[in-house]
C-alpha positions as CSV (number, residue, x, y, z in Angstrom):
1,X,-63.6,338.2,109.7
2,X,-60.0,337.8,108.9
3,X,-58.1,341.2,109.3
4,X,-54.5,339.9,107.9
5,X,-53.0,337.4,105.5
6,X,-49.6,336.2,105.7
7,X,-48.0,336.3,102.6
8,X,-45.1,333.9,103.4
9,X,-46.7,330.8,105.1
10,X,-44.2,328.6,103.3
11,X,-40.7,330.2,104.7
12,X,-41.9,328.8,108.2
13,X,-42.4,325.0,106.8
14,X,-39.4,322.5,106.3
15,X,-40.0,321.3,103.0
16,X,-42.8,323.3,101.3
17,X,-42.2,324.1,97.7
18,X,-40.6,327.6,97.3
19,X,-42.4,329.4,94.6
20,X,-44.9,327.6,91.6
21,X,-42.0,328.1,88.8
22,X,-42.1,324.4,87.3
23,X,-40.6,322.1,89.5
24,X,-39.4,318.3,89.0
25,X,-40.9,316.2,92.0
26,X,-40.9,312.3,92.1
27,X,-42.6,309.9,93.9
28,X,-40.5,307.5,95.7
29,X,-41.2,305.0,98.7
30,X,-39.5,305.4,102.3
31,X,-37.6,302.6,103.9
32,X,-38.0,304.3,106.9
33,X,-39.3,307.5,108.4
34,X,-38.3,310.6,107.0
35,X,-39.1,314.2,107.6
36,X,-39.9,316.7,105.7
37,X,-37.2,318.5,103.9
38,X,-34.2,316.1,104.4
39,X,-32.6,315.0,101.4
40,X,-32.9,311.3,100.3
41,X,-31.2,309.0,98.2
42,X,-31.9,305.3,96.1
43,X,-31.1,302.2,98.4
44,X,-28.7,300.3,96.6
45,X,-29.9,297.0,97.7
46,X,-33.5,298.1,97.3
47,X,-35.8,298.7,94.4
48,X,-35.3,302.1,92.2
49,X,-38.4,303.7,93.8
50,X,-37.5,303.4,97.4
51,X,-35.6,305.9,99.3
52,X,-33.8,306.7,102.9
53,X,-31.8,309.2,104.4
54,X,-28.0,309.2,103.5
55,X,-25.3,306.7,105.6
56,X,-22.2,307.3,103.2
57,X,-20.6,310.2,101.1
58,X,-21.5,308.3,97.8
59,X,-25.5,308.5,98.7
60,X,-25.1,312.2,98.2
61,X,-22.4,312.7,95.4
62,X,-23.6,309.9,93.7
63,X,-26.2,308.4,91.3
64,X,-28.3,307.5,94.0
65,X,-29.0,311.1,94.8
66,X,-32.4,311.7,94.6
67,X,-33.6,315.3,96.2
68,X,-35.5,316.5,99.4
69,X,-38.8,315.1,100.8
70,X,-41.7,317.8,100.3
71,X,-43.9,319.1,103.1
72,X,-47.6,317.2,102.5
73,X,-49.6,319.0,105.4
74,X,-52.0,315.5,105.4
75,X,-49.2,313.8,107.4
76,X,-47.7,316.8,109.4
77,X,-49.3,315.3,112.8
78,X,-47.1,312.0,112.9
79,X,-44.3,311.2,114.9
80,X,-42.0,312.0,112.5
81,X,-43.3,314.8,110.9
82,X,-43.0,313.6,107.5
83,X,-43.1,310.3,106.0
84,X,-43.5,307.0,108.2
85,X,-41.8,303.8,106.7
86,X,-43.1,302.0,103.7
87,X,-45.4,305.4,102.7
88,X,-44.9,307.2,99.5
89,X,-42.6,310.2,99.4
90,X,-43.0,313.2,97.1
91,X,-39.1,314.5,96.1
92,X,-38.0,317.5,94.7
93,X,-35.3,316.6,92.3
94,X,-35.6,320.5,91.0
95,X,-37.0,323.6,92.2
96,X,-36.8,325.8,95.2
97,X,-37.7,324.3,98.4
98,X,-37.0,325.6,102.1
99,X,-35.1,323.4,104.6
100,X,-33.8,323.9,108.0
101,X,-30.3,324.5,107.9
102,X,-27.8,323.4,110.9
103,X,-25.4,326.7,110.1
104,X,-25.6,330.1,108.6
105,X,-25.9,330.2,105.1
106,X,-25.2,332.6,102.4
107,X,-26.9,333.1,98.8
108,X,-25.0,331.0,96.1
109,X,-22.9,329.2,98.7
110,X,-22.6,325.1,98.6
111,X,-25.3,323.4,100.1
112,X,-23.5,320.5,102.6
113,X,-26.1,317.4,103.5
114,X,-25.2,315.7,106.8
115,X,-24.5,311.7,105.5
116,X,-23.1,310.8,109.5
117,X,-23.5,311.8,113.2
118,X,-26.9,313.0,112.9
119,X,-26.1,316.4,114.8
120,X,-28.6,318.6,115.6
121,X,-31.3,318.0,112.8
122,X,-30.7,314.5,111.9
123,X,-29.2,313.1,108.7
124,X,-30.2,313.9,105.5
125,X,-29.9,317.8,107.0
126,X,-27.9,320.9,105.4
127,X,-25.6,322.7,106.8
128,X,-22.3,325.2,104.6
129,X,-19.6,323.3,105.5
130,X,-18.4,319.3,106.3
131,X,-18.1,319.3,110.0
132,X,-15.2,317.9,109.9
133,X,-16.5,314.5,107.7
134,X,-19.6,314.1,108.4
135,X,-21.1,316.0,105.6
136,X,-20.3,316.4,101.9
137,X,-21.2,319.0,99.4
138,X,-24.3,318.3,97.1
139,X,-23.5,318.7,93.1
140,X,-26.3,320.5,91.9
141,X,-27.9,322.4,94.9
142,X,-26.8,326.1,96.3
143,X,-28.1,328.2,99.2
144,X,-30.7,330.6,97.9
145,X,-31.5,333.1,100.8
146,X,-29.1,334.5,103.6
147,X,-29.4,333.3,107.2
148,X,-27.8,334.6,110.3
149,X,-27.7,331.6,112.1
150,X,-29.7,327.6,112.4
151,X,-33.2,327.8,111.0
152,X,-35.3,327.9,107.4
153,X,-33.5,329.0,104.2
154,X,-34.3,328.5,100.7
155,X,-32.0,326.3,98.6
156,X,-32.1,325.3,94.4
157,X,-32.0,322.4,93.5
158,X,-31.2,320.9,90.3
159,X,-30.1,317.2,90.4
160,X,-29.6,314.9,87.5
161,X,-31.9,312.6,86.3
């Protein structure tokens, strides 16, 4: 017999949807692994419905800005705990969603996504500021919750079609 429930299982997973308010979530197709709740952008050189992590300041402040790649708890056990090349990805392009974060963050602030030097989380991770150039402010997309300090925290998203 179960003697507790948690009531916030989906604060403690990178990428799960942050509350069941309507959300806009694509399906895209990785060019190469991604994990869960790293923000992805269109391949220029690549049909509209793949994706990839950023390389360049225009793959975030651009048209090919696509949104963050959703936790899906059937492919949590791979090596790169999210989505393996050439699967589909499921993308929030609006909604609440909770991502690790590099840095502290605070509610309303700018939401930065790391486009170079992969740092501590990889690329295609948030963080509040640029370090220096390596990552650039995402139009559409704010910090939602506080942190203290690296770890989860809930960001809105709201990208263009």
């Amino acid at each position: 017999m179960q003697s507790s429930v948690a009531t916030d299982v989906s604060a403690s997973k990178n990428g799960a949807l942050a509350d069941s308010r309507p959300s806009t979530v694509e399906s895209h197709v990785a060019t190469e692994s991604i994990p869960f709740g790293r923000f992805v952008c269109r391949i220029t050189a690549s049909p509209d419905e793949s994706c990839s992590l950023p390389a360049v300041t225009g793959d975030v402040t651009s048209g090919r800005a696509i949104g963050f790649s959703v936790y899906d708890a059937s492919k949590e056990d791979n090596a790169a705990d999210g989505y393996l090349d050439n699967e589909p990805v499921s993308v929030l392009r609006k909604g609440l969603i909770w991502v690790d974060c590099e840095t502290a963050a605070a509610v309303g602030g700018a939401v930065f996504v790391r486009f170079q030097d992969a740092g501590a989380l990889g690329l295609g991770a948030v963080r509040n500021d640029a370090d220096t150039a390596d990552a650039v402010a995402l139009p559409g997309a704010y910090f939602r919750s506080v942190l203290s300090g690296a770890g989860i925290v809930q960001i809105e998203v709201n990208l263009p079609q």
